[in-house]
C-alpha positions as CSV (number, residue, x, y, z in Angstrom):
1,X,-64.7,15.6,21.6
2,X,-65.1,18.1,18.5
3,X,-61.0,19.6,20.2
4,X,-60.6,16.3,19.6
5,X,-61.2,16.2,16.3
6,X,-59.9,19.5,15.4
7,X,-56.6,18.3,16.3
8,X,-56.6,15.0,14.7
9,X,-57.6,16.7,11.3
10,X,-55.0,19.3,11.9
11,X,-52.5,16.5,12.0
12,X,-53.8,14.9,9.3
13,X,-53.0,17.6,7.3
14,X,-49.8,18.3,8.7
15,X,-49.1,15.1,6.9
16,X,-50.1,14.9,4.1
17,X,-48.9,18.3,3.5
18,X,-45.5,17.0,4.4
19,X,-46.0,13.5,2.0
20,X,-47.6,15.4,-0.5
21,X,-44.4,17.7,-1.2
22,X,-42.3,16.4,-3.9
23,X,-38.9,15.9,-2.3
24,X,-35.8,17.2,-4.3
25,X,-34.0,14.1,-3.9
26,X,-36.9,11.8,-6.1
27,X,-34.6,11.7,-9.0
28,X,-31.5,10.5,-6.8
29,X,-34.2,7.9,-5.0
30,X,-35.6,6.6,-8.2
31,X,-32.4,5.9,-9.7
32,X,-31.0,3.9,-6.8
33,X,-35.0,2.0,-7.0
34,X,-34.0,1.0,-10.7
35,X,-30.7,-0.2,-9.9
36,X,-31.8,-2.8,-7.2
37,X,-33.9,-6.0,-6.9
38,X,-36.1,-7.5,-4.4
39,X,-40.0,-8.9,-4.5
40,X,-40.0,-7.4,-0.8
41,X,-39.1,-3.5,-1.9
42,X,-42.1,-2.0,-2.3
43,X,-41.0,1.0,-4.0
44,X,-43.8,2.4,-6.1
45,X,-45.2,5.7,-5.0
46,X,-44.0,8.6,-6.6
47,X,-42.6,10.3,-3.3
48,X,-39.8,8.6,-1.7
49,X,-40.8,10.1,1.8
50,X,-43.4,7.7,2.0
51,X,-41.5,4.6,1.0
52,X,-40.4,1.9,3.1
53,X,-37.1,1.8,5.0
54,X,-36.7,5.6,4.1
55,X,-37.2,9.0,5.8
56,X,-37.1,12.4,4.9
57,X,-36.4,15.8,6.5
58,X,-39.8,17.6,7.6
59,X,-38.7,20.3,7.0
60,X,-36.6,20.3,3.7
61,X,-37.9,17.2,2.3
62,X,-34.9,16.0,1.3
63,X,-33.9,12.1,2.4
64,X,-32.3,11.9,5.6
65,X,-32.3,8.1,6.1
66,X,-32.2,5.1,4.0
67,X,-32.7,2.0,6.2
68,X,-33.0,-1.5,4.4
69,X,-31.5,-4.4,6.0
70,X,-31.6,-8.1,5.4
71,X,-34.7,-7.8,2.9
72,X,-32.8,-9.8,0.2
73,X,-32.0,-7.0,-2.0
74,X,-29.9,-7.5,-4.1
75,X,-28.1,-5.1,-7.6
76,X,-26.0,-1.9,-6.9
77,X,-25.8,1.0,-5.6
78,X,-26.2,4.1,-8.0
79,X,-22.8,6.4,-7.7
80,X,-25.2,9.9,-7.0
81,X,-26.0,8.4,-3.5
82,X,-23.5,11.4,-3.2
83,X,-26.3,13.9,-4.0
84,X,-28.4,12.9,-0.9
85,X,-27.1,16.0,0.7
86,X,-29.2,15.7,4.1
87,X,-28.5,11.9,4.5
88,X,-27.6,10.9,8.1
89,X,-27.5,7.0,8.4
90,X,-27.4,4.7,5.5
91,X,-28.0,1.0,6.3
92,X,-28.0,-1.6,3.6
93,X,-26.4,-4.2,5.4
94,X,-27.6,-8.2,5.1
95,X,-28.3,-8.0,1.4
96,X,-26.7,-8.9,-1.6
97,X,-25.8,-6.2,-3.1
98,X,-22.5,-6.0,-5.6
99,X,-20.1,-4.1,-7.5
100,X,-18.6,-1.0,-6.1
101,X,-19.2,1.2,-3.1
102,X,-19.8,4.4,-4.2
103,X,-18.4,7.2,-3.0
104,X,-20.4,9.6,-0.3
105,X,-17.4,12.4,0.0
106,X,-19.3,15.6,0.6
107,X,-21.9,14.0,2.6
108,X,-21.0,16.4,6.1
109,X,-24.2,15.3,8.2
110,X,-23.8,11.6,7.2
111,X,-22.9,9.6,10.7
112,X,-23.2,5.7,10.0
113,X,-22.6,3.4,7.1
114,X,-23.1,0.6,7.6
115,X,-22.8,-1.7,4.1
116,X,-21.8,-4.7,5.6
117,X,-22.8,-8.3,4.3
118,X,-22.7,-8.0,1.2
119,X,-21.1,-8.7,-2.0
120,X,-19.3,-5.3,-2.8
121,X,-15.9,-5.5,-4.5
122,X,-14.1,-2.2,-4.5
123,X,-15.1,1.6,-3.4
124,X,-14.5,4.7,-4.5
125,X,-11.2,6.9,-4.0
126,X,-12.4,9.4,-2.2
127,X,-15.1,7.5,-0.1
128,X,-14.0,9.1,3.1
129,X,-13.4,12.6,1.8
130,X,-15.5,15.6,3.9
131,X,-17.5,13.0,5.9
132,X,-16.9,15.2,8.7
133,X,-19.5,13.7,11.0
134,X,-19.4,10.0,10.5
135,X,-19.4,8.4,13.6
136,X,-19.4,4.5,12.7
137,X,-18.7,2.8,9.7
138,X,-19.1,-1.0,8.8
139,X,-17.6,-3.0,5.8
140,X,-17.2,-6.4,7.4
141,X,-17.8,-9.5,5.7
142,X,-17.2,-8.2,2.1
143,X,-15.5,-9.3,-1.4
144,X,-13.5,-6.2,-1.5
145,X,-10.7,-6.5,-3.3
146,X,-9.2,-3.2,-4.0
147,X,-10.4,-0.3,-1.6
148,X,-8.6,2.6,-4.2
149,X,-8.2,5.2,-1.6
150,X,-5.7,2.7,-1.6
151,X,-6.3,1.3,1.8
152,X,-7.1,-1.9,0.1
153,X,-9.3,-5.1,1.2
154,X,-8.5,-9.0,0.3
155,X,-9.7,-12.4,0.7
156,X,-11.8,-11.4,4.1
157,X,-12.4,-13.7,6.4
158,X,-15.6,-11.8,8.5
159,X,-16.0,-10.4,11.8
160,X,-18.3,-11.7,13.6
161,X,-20.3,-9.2,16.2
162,X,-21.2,-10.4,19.3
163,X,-24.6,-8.7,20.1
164,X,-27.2,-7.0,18.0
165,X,-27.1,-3.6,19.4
166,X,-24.3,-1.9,16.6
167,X,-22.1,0.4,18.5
168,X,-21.7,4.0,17.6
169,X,-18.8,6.2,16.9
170,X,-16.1,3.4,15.6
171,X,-15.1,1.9,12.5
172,X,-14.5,-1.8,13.6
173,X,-12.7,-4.2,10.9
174,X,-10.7,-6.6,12.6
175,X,-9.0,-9.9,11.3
176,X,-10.3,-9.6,7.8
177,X,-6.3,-9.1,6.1
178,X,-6.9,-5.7,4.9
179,X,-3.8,-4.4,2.9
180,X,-2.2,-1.3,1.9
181,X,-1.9,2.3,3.4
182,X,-4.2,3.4,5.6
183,X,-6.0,6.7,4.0
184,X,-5.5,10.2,4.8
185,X,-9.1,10.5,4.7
186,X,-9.9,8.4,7.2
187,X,-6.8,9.9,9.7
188,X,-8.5,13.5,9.3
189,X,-11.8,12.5,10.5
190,X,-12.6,14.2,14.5
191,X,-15.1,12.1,15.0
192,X,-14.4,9.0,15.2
193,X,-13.9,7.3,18.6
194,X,-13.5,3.7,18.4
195,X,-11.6,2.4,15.4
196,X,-10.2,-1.4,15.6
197,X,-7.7,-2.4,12.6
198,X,-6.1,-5.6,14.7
199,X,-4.9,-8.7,12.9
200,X,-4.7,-7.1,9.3
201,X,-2.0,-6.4,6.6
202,X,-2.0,-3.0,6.6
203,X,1.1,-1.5,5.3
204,X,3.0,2.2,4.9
205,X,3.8,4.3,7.9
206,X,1.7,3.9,11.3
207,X,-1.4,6.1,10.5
208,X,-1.7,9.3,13.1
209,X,-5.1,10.2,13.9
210,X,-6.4,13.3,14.3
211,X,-9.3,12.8,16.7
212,X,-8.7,13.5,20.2
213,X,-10.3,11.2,22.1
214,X,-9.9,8.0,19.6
215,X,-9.6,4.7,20.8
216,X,-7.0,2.7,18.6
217,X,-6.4,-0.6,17.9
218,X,-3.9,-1.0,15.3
219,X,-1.8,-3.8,16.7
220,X,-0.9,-7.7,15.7
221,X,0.0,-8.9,12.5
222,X,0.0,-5.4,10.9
223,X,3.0,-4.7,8.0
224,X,4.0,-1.1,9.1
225,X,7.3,0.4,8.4
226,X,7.5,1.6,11.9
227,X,5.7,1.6,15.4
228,X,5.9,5.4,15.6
229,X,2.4,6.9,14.7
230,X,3.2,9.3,12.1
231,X,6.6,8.6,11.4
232,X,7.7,8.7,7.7
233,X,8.5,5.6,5.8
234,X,11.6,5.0,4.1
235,X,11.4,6.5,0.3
236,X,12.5,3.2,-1.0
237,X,9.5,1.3,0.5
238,X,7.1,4.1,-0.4
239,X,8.1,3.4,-4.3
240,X,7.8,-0.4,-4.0
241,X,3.7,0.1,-2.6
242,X,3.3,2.9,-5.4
243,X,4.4,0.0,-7.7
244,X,2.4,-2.7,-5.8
245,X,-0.7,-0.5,-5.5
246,X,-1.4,-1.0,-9.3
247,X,-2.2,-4.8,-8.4
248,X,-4.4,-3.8,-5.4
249,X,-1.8,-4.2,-2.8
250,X,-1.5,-8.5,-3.1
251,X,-1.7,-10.3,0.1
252,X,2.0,-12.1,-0.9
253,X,3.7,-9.4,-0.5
254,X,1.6,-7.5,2.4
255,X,3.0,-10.7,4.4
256,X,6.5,-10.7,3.4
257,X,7.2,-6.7,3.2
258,X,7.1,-5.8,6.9
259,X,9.8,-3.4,8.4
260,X,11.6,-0.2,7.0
261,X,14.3,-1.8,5.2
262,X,13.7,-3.9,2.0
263,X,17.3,-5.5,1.4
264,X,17.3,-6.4,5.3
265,X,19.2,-9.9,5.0
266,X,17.7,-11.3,8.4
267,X,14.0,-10.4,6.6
268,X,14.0,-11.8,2.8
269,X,10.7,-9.4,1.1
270,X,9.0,-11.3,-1.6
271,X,9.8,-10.5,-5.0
272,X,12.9,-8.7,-4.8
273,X,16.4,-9.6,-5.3
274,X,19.6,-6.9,-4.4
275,X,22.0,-7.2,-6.9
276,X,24.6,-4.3,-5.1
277,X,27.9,-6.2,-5.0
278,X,28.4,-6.8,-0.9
279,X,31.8,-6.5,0.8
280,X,33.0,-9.9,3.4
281,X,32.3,-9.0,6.8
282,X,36.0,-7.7,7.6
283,X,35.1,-4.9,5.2
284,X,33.8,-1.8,7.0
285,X,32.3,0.9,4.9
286,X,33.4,4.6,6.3
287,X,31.6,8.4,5.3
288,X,33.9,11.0,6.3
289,X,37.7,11.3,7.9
290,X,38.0,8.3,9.9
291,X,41.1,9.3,11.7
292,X,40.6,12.4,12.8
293,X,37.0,12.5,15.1
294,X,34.6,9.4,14.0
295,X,34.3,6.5,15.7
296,X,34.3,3.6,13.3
297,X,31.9,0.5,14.2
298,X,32.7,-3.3,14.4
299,X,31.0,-4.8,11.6
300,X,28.0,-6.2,12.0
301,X,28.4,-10.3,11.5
302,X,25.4,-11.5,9.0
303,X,24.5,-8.1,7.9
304,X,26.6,-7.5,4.7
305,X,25.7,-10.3,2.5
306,X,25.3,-14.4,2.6
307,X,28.2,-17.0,3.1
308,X,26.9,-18.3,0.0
309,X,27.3,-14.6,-1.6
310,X,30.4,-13.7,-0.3
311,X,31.9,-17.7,-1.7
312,X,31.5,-16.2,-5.0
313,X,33.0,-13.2,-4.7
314,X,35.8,-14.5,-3.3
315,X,35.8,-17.3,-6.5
316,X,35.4,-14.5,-8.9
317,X,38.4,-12.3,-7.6
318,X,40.4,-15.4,-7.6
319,X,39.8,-16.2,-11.0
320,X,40.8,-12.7,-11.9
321,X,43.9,-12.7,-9.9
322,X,45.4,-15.7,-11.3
323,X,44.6,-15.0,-14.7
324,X,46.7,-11.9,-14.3
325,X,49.6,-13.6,-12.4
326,X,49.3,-16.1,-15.7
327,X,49.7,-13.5,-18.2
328,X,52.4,-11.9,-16.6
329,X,54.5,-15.3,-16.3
330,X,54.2,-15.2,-20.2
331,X,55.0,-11.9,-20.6
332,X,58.3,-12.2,-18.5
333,X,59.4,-15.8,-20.2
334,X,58.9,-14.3,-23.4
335,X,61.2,-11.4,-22.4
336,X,63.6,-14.1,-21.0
337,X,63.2,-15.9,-24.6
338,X,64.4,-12.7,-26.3
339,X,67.3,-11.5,-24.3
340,X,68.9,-15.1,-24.5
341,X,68.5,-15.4,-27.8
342,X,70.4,-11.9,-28.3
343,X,73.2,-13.1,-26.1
344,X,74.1,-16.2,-28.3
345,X,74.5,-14.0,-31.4
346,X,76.9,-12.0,-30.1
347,X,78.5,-15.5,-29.0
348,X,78.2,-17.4,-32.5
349,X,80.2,-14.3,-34.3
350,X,83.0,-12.8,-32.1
351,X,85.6,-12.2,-34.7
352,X,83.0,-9.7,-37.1
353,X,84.6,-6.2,-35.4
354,X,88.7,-7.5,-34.7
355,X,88.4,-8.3,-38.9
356,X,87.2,-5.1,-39.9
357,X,89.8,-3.6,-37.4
358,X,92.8,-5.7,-39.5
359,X,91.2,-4.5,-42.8
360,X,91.2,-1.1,-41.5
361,X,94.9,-1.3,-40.8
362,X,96.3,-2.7,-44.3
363,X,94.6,-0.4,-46.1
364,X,96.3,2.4,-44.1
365,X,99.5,0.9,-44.8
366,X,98.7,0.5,-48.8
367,X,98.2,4.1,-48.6
């Protein structure tokens, strides 16, 4: 009985040694406290180890988990999150939280996010950056509008899970018409193992991951330049998404700008207009010495400009043409004009040189 004792006295002890320590991360903690709002967050003590929905490192101190879900909560989250360098899993999903998602780069031991339902609008750049261990991330059901890293996220329209149990080890974000390119950040991560990005918008080049032993699902509805993971993107449609990442990557276009070439005829992209002058379709366009070793192509019907197009080219060069054949026909009558006219001089006064000749010849004989 008194071992008994002993032992629960020793443990005892053991914790209130470890609640009693003041944990390094209480400034970070408090911060975060002061930025939300709920009648159900008890979040009074001085030492965040012993407040609800958190846990902290035995032996360090430091908090290792932050775990508050569907309490109501609602504010923002504090950018120095960052700071919580032992942090593992951070779950503040259900709530109604708003503004941006901050950024956790740095943050190598972290291995689930999961901020989903909630009210956030935009995250950080470099929210991916050196989260070397994150096994599963969740950002469904969201108001993002622009996610800056610059994979971006508009007008979502959820996904809904189909059990309680949240899987590990994926980043699932399916049929939610996320735009833009998909981050670099998120292609470097070896971790990840299940990562779903169906039915979306996404844009740029097919991303490349580098984790071995991912399972992908990038396809239907996506805007990709090409199907070939990895494969660079034609330079002209990299400068039209620099230009269109400045308005957070619109929906309008994410529909309309799908291939690798924007002045495609048989594919019209939203918001642009080629204004090159385009030969008829008998016209064939030739690099190099065509007679000596390369083979010339049959042009390609439909591919070189609209009917409509190529109508007023032809009206255009018409015009031009018989203005010129016009001035010409003056120019030539007014030559014709002129030599006539010389002709009936000469005509009107034949007898001007045989009566100088005659005067010439009396006043020899005078002489």
């Amino acid at each position: 009985m008194m071992k008994t004792v002993r032992m629960l006295l020793t443990l005892l002890c053991l914790v209130a040694l470890v609640y009693g320590q003041p944990s390094p991360d209480t400034a970070t903690m408090f911060a975060l406290r002061d930025s939300l709002k709920s009648e159900h967050l008890n979040w009074s003590d001085p030492n965040p180890c012993v407040w609800t929905g958190l846990g902290c490192d035995t032996g360090s101190y430091r908090v290792s988990r932050i775990q508050i879900v569907n309490r109501g909560i609602s504010g923002t989250l504090t950018c120095d999150i960052r700071n919580l360098s032992a942090l593992t899993d951070f779950d503040v999903m259900g709530n109604n939280l708003t503004g941006k998602i901050p950024s956790l780069a740095g943050l190598k031991f972290l291995e689930r996010v999961l901020v989903n339902d909630n009210g956030f609008t935009s995250i950080d750049a470099d929210f991916f950056t050196g989260l070397s261990s994150l096994q599963f991330l969740n950002l469904d059901k969201q108001s993002v509008a622009s996610l800056e890293d610059p994979l971006q996220l508009n007008r979502r329209h959820g996904y809904k899970k189909t059990g309680s149990q949240v899987p590990r080890h994926g980043y699932k974000k399916t049929g939610s018409q996320l735009t833009g390119i998909v981050p670099e950040s998120l292609t470097e991560l070896t971790s990840l193992s299940d990562l779903a990005f169906g039915n979306n918008l996404l844009q740029g080049p097919t991303p490349s991951f580098k984790s071995k032993s991912i399972n992908l699902d990038m396809t239907r509805l996506n805007s990709f330049c090409l199907d070939v993971p990895g494969a660079p993107g034609d330079p002209h449609v990299n400068d039209l998404l620099s230009i269109v990442e400045g308005f957070g990557f619109p929906v309008v276009f994410a529909e309309s700008w799908k291939g690798n070439y924007p002045c495609n005829s048989t594919n019209k992209w939203v918001g642009l207009y080629d204004r090159y002058f385009h030969f008829g379709p008998n016209v064939v366009i030739v690099h190099g010495d065509p007679g000596i070793r390369y083979h010339v192509p049959p042009p390609v019907s439909g591919y070189l400009g609209s009917s409509s197009q190529n109508n007023n080219v032809a009206k255009i060069l018409g015009s031009v043409i018989g203005s010129t054949v016009l001035v010409l026909l003056l120019i030539g009558f007014v030559i014709f004009l002129c030599v006539k006219e010389k002709k009936t001089y000469h005509k009107m006064h034949p007898q001007q040189h045989s009566g100088d000749q005659d005067y010439n010849k009396m006043h020899s004989r005078l002489h």
